[in-house]
C-alpha positions as CSV (number, residue, x, y, z in Angstrom):
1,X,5.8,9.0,18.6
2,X,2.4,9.0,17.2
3,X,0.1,7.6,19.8
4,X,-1.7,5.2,17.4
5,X,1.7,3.8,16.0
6,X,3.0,3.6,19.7
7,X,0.2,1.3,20.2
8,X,0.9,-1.2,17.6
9,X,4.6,-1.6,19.1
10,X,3.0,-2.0,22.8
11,X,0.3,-4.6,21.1
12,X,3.2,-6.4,19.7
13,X,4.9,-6.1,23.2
14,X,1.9,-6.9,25.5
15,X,0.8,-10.4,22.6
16,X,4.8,-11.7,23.1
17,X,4.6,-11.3,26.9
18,X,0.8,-13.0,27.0
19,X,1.8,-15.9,24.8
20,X,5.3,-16.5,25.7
21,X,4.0,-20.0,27.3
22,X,1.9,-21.0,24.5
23,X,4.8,-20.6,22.2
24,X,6.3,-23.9,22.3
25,X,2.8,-25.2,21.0
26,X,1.6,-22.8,18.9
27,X,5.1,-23.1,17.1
28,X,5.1,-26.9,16.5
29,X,1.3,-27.2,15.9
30,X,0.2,-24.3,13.4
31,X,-1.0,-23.8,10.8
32,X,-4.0,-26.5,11.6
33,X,-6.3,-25.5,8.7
34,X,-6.6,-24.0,6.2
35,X,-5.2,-20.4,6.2
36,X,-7.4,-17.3,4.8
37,X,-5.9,-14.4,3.5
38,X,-8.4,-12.1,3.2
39,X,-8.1,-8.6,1.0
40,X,-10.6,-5.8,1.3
41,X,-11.0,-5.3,-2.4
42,X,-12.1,-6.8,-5.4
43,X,-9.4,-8.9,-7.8
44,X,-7.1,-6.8,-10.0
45,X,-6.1,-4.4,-8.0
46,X,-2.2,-4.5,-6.5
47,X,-3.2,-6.2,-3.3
48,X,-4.5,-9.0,-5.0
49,X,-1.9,-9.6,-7.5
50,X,0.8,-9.7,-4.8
51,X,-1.7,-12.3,-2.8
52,X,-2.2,-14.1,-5.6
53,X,1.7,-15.0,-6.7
54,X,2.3,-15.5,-3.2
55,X,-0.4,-17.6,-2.4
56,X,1.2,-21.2,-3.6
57,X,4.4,-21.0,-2.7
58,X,3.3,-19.8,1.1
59,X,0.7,-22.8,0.6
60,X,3.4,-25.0,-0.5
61,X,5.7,-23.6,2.8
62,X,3.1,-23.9,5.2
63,X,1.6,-27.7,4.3
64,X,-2.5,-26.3,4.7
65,X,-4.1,-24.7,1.8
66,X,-3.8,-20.7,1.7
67,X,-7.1,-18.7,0.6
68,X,-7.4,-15.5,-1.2
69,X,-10.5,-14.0,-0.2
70,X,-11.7,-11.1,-1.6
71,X,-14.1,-9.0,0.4
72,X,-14.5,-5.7,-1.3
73,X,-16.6,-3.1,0.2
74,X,-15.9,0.5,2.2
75,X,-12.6,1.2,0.9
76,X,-11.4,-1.9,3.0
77,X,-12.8,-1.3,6.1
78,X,-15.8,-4.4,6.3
79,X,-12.6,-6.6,5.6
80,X,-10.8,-5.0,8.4
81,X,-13.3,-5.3,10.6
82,X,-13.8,-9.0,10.5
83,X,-10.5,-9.9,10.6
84,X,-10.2,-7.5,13.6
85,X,-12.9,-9.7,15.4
86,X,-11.2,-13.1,14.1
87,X,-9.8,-15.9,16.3
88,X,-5.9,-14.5,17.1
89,X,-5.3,-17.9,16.0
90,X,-3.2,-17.1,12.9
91,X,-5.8,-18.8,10.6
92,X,-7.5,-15.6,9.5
93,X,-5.4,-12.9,8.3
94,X,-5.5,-9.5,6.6
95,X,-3.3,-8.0,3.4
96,X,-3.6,-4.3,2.5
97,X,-1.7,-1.7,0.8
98,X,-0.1,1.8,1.6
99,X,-3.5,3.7,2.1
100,X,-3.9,1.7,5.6
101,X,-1.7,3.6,7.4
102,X,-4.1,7.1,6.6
103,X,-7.3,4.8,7.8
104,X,-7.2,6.4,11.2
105,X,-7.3,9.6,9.8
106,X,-9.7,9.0,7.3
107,X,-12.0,6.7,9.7
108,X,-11.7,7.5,13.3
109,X,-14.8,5.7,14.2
110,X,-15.4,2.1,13.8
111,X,-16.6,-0.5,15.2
112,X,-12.7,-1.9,15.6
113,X,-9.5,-0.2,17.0
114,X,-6.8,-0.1,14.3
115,X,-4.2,0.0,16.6
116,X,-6.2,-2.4,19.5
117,X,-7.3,-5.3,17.5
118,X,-4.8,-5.7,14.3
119,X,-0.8,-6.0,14.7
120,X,1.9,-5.6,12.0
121,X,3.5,-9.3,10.4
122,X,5.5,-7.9,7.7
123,X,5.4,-5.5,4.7
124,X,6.0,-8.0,1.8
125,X,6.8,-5.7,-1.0
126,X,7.2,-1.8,-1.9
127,X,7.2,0.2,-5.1
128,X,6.9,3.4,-6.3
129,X,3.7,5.5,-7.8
130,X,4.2,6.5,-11.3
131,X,3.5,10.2,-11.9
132,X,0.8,9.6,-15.3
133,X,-1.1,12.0,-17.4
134,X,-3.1,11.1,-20.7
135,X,-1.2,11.4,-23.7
136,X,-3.6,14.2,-24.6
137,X,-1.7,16.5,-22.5
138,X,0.9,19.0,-23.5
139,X,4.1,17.7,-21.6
140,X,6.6,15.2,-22.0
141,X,9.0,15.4,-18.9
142,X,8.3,16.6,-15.5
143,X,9.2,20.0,-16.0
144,X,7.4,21.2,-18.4
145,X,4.1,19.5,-16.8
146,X,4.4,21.7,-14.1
147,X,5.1,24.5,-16.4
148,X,1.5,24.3,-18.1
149,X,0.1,24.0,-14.8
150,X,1.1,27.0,-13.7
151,X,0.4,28.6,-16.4
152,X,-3.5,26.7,-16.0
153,X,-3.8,26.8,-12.5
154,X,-6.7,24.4,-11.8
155,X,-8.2,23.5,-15.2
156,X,-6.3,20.2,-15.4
157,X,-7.8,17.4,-13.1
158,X,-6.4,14.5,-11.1
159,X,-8.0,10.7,-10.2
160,X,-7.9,9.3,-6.5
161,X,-9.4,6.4,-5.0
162,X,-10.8,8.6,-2.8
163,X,-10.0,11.1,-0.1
164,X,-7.2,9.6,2.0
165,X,-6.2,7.4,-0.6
166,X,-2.2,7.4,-1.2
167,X,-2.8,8.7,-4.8
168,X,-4.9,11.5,-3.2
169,X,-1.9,12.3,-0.7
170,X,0.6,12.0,-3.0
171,X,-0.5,13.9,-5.6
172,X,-1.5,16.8,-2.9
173,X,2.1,16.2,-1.8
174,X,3.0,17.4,-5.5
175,X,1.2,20.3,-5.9
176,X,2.8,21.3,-2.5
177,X,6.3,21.1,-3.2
178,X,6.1,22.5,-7.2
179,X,3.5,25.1,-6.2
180,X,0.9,24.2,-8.1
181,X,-2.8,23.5,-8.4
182,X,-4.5,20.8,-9.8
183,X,-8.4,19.6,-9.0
184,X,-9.1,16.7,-7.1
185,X,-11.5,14.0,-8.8
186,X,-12.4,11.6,-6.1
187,X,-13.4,7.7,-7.2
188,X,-14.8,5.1,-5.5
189,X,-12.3,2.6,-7.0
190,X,-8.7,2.2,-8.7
191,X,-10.9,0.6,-11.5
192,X,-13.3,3.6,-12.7
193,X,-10.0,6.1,-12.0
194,X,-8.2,4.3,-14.3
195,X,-10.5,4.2,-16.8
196,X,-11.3,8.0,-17.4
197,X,-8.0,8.9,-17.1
198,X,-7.4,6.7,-20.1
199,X,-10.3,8.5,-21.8
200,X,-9.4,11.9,-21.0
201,X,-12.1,12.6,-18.5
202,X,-9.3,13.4,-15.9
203,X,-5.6,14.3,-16.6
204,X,-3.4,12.9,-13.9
205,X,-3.1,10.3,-11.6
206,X,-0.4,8.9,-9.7
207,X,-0.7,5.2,-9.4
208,X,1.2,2.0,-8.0
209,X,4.1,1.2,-10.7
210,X,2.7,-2.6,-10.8
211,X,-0.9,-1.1,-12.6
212,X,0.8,1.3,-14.0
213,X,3.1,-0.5,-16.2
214,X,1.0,-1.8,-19.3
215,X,-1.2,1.2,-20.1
216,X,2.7,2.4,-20.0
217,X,3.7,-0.1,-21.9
218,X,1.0,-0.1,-24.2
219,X,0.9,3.6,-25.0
220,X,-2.3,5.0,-23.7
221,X,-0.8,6.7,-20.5
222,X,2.6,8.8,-20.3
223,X,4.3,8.2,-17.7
224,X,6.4,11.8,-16.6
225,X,8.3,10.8,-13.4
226,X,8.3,8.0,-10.3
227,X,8.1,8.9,-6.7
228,X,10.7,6.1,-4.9
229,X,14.3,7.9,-4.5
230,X,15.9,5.5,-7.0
231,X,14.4,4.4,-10.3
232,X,12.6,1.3,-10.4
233,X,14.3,-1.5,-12.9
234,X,10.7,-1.9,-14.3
235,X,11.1,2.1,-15.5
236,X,14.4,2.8,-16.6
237,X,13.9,5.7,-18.7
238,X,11.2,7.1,-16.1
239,X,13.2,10.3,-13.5
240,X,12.4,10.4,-10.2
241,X,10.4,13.4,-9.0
242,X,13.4,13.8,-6.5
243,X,15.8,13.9,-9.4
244,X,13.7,16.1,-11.5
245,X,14.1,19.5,-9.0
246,X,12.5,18.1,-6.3
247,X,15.0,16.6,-4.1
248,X,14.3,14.5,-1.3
249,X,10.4,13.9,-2.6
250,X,9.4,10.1,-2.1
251,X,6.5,8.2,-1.6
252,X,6.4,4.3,-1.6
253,X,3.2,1.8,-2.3
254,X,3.6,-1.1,-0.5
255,X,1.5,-4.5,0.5
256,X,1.7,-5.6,3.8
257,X,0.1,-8.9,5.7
258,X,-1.6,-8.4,9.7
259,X,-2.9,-10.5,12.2
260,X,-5.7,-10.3,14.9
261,X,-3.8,-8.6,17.6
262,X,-2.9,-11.2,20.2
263,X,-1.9,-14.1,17.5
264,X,0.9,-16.3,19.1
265,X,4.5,-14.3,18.3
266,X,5.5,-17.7,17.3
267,X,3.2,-18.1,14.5
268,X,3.6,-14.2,13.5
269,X,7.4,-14.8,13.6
270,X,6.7,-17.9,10.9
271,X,4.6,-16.3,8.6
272,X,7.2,-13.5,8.3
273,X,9.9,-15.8,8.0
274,X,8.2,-17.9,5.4
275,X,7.4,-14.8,3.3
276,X,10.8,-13.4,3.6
277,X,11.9,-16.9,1.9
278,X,9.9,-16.3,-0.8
279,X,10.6,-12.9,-1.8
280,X,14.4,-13.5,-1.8
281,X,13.8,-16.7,-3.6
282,X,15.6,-15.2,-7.1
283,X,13.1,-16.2,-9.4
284,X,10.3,-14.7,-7.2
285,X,12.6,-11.6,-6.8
286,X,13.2,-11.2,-10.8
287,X,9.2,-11.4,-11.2
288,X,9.0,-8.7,-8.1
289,X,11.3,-6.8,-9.9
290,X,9.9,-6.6,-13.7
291,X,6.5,-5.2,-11.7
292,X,8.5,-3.2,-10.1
293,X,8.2,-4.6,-6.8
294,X,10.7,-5.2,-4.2
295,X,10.4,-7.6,-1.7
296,X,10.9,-6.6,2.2
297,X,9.7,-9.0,4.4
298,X,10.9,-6.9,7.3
299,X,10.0,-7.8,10.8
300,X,6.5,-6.7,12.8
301,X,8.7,-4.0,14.0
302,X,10.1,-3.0,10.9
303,X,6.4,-2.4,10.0
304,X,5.2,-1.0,12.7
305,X,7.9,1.9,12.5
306,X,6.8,2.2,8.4
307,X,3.2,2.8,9.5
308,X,4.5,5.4,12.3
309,X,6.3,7.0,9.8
310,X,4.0,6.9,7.2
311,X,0.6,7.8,9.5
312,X,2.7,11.0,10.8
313,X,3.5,11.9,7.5
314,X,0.0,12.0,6.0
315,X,-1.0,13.8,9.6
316,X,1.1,16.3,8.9
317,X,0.3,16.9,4.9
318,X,-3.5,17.0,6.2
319,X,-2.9,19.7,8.7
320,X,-1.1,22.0,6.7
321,X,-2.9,21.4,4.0
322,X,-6.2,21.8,5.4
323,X,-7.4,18.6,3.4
324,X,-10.5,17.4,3.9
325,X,-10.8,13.5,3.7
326,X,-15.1,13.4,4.1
């Protein structure tokens, strides 16, 4: 088990055992106050949207108004760290996306423990990345995109987030399996990566199928395959890169909601069970699912093993790889 995973579960563990007499209380009393939600990015971006339509209806479920607070700034991290150092109350909280499970790779020295001083609630919703290239390129389907870049190897470019970032992974995942080569473009944002690979000044990118879907929609990106095992309903028409000659290939964006580690497992097990109604509420679901979500809601556990998997998985991709994520 990988030693920073195996921590969450034993923080999980040792926060039941330490707050198994508070748990009447903290059940019956919380929340108190208001509860903040805080998101360490700017608005727009797929954390934010999913905060954002869940926000009143966990408001309306919880009885104390629920605050979307965006604190943008070190690819997450600042926001991170202050919730990290909040009151394990359950009044400060933290939602991020897929690229949190690569942070201790990508930042092993903080002022904060990942594993220490954050535990897993509940991933709220998953979806794939959507495989895009500027209609300027030469390819319509999977196949023959990999076809030109072999024969090109390295003059086409692809757009991360940054180094570490699941659209950096992923697409390094790519050029593993199909043998090819395709230049990294690093970003410092989803917003400025977007917007040169609409104007052609990068090629590829493989982003979340939730931002993905209207520059689909409207034309100005191609999308040439999707990286979940099963199509998403919001792209029909769109293979699967396991389906297209790459079988077993998946990668998964998802949003998920933590606490300061010691929060009361009463109040932990609430807020997952709260968000869990929401998700399967049908018309929440059918919205989820024209995005291209799909709700989860799993348990902390449930979580916890889909960042073990997920932070071994990137580990591993970095080690053969040789990536660098500086």
């Amino acid at each position: 088990m990988h030693s920073i995973t195996a921590r969450f579960i034993a923080s999980l563990a040792a926060a039941g055992a330490l707050f198994a007499a508070a748990a009447p209380a903290a059940a019956q009393t919380w929340p108190v106050k208001p509860v903040r939600v805080v998101i360490g990015f700017p608005p727009g971006g797929i954390v934010d949207t999913v905060a954002r339509q869940l926000q009143p209806r966990l408001q309306a479920a919880l009885g104390q108004p629920v605050i979307v607070d965006n604190r943008g700034g070190a690819r997450g991290t600042l926001a991170a760290a202050e919730v990290a150092k909040a009151a394990p109350d359950g009044h400060t909280l933290l939602m991020v996306f897929d690229s949190y499970a690569t942070y201790p790779l990508v930042y092993p020295k903080l002022s904060f423990d990942f594993a220490r001083d954050l535990q897993p609630v509940t991933q709220i919703v998953s979806n794939p990345l959507v495989l895009l290239v500027n209609p300027k390129v030469d390819a319509r389907d999977l196949r023959s995109f990999v076809s030109l870049l072999k024969s090109q190897p390295g003059r086409l470019n692809y757009a991360s987030v940054g180094p570490g970032s699941s659209n950096h992974l992923t697409a390094e995942y790519f050029k593993a399996v199909s043998g090819t080569f395709v230049t990294h473009i690093p970003y410092r944002g989803g917003g400025p990566a977007q917007q040169d690979l609409l104007g052609g000044q990068v090629e590829m990118m493989f982003l979340s199928a939730v931002l993905a879907q209207p520059h689909v929609k409207s034309g100005r990106l191609r999308a040439l395959a999707q990286t979940g095992l099963q199509r998403a309903a919001a792209y029909p028409d769109t293979p699967t890169i396991a389906e297209s000659g790459y079988p077993g290939f998946e990668v998964n964006s998802w949003v998920g909601l933590l606490a300061p580690a010691g929060t009361p497992r009463p109040v932990v097990d609430r807020l997952q069970a709260e968000v869990k109604k929401i998700v399967a509420d049908p018309a929440f679901a059918a919205r989820l699912q024209e995005q291209g979500l799909t709700g989860i809601a799993g348990t902390p556990e449930q979580f916890a093993a889909v960042l073990r998997t997920e932070q071994d998985k990137w580990a591993r991709l970095v080690r053969e790889r040789q990536l660098s994520l500086e």
